[in-house]
C-alpha positions, -999 to +999 in steps of 0.1 A: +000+000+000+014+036-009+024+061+018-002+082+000-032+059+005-022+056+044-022+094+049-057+095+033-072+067+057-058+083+086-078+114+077-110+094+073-109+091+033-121+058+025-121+045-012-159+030-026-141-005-034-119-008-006-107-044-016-070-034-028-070-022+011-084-048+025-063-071+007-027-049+016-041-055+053-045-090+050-012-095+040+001-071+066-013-094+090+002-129+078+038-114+077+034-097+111+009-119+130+019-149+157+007-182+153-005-197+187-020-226+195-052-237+198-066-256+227-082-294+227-096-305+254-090-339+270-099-363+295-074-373+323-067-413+321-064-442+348-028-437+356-027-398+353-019-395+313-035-375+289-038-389+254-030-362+227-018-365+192-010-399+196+012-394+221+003-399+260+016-372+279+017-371+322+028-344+351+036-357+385+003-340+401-021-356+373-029-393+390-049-375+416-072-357+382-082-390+365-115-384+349-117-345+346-113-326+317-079-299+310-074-277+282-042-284+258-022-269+238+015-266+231+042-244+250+063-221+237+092-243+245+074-267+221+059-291+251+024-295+259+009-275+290-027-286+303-050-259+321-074-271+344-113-259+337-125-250+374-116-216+392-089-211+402-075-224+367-043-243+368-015-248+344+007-281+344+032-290+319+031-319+305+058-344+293+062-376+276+053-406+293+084-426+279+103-397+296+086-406+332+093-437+334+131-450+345+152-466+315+149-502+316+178-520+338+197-540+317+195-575+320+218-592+347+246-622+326+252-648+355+290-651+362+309-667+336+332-697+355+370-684+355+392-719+346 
């Protein structure tokens, strides 16, 4: 959009087919606007994990939730953060469940006899 045409709207002059303006402002807003996330809603499982993009995701505090609903969406760190619905609201991130639980131990060779 030309410097011109700005000055002009900021003075209240508004073209009869104000598409080419409309359309300058559209684009305006793609190159400067943020993406965020939406929310999804889900249900706490048995166990404390919450089941989201086919992933399950827990938080220490969540066992004791198991049947209410949180709001989801992702972090800015790229995690997932779950809001509770009821006042006061609550937010608690979420992680992986492969990341809760301990590695597995490996697996214990018996004693090889010495000659």
């Amino acid at each position: 959009m030309a410097h011109g045409t700005v000055h002009r709207l900021r003075h209240g002059y508004w073209p009869s087919d104000p598409r080419k303006i409309m359309q300058a402002w559209s684009r305006y807003k793609g190159r400067r606007s943020i993406v965020a996330s939406s929310w999804f809603i889900r249900r706490v499982r048995p166990g404390g994990t919450v089941r989201h993009a086919g992933q399950d995701f827990t938080a220490p505090r969540l066992a004791a939730r198991t049947g209410q609903m949180l709001a989801v969406a992702r972090s800015t760190e790229g995690g997932l953060i779950a809001q509770t619905l009821e006042l006061p609201a609550e937010r608690i991130p979420l992680v992986p469940l492969a990341e809760m639980q301990p590695a597995a131990a490996p697996a214990i060779q018996p004693a090889q006899a010495q000659p």
